[in-house]
C-alpha positions in Angstrom: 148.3 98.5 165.4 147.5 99.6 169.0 144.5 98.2 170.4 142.9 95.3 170.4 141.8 93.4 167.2 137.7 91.8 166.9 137.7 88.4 165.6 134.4 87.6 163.6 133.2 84.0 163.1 132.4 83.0 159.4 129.5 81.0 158.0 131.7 77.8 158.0 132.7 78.6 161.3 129.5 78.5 163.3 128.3 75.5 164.7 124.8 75.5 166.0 123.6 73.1 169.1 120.1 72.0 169.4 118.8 73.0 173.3 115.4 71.5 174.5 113.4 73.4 177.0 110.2 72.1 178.9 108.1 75.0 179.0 105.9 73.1 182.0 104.8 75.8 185.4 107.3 78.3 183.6 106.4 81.9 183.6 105.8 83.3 179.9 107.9 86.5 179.9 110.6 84.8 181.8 111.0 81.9 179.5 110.3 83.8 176.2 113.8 86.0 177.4 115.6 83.4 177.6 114.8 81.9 174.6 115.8 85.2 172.7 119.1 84.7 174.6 119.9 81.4 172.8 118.4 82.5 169.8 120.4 85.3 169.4 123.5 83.4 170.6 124.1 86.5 173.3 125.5 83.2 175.6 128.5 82.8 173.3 131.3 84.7 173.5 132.1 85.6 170.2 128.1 87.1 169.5 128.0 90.6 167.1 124.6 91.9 166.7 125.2 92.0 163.1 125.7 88.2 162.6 123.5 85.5 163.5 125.3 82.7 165.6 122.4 81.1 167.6 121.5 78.0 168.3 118.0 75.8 167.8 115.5 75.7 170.8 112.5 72.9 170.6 110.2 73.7 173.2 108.3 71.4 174.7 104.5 71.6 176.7 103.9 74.8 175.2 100.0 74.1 176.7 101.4 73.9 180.7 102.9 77.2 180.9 102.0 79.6 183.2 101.4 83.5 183.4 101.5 86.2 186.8 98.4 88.6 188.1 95.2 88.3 185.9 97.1 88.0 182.8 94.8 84.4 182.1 91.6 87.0 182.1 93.0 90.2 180.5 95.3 89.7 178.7 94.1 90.1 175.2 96.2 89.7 171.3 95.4 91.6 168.8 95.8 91.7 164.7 94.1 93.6 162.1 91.7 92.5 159.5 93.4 94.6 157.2 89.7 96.5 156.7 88.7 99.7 158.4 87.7 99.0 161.5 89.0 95.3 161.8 90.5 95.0 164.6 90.7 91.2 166.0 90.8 90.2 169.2 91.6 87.3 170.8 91.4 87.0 174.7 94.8 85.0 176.3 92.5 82.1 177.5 91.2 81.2 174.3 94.4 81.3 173.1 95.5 78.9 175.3 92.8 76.6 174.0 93.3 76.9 170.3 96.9 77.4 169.6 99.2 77.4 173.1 102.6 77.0 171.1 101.4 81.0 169.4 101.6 82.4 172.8 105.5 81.6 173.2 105.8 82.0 169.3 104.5 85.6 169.4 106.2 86.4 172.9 109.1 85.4 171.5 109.1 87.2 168.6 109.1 90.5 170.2 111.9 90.0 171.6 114.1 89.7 168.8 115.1 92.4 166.1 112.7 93.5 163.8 114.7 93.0 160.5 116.0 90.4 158.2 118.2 88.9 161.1 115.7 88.7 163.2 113.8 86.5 161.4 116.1 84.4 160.2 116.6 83.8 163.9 112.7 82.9 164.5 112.9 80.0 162.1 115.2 78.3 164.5 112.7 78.2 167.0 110.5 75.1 167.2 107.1 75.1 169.5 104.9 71.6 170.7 101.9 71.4 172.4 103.0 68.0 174.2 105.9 66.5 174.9 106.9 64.7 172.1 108.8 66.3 169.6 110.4 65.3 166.3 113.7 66.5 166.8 115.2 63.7 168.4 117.9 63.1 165.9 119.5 66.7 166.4 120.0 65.0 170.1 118.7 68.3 171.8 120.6 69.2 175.1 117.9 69.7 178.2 118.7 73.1 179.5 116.2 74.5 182.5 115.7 78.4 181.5 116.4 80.1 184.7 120.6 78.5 184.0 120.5 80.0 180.6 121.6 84.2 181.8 
């Protein structure tokens, strides 16, 4: 057999890490990449798009990040209503008010696939407003972002 041979990791095989990130004066897009990176598992060595060997992320101060130009005024989220005509929109600073950890939640998001996989892969992803979280069992590694490419 000439050539070299690909080595797939089973089920049993995988062993997923718990990383904590304080998401405190980081900039949205930049951190919500590298979340999908460790999500993903695209750090490890043995990663194949077609399995899912990523790791946990708890992110921390979801309500202290941070976003570039005039983003805080214009940006705007939308979802339908599901009626004709329903189109809701949500501007980003009121988002920030009400529900901070849906800004990295939905940033995140789209960044990953858009199948089965891909949500699987969202579940692992856990968001909170402060900095407490309830995770503390999993003994979460402290990783800054910008070391995670």
């Amino acid at each position: 057999m000439k050539g070299s041979v690909t080595i797939f990791k089973k089920i049993e095989e995988k062993e997923r890490k718990w990383y904590l990130i304080d998401a405190k004066d980081k900039i949205l897009g930049r951190l919500a990449s590298r979340i999908a990176l460790i999500l993903m598992g695209k750090r490890k060595a043995f990663y194949s798009p077609s399995v899912d060997v990523g790791d946990y992320v708890v992110v921390i101060n979801a309500d202290k990040i941070k976003v570039t130009g005039k983003k805080f005024e214009k940006k705007i989220y939308y979802r339908p209503s599901f009626y004709p005509g329903g189109l809701k929109e949500i501007p980003f600073k009121k988002m920030m008010e009400k529900k901070p950890e849906n800004i990295i939640y939905l940033a995140v998001k789209r960044m990953l696939p858009k199948n089965k996989l891909g949500r699987k892969m969202l579940k692992r992803l856990k968001i909170y407003r402060g900095d407490t979280h309830p995770h503390i069992a999993q003994k979460p590694i402290k990783i800054n972002p910008e070391e995670v490419l």
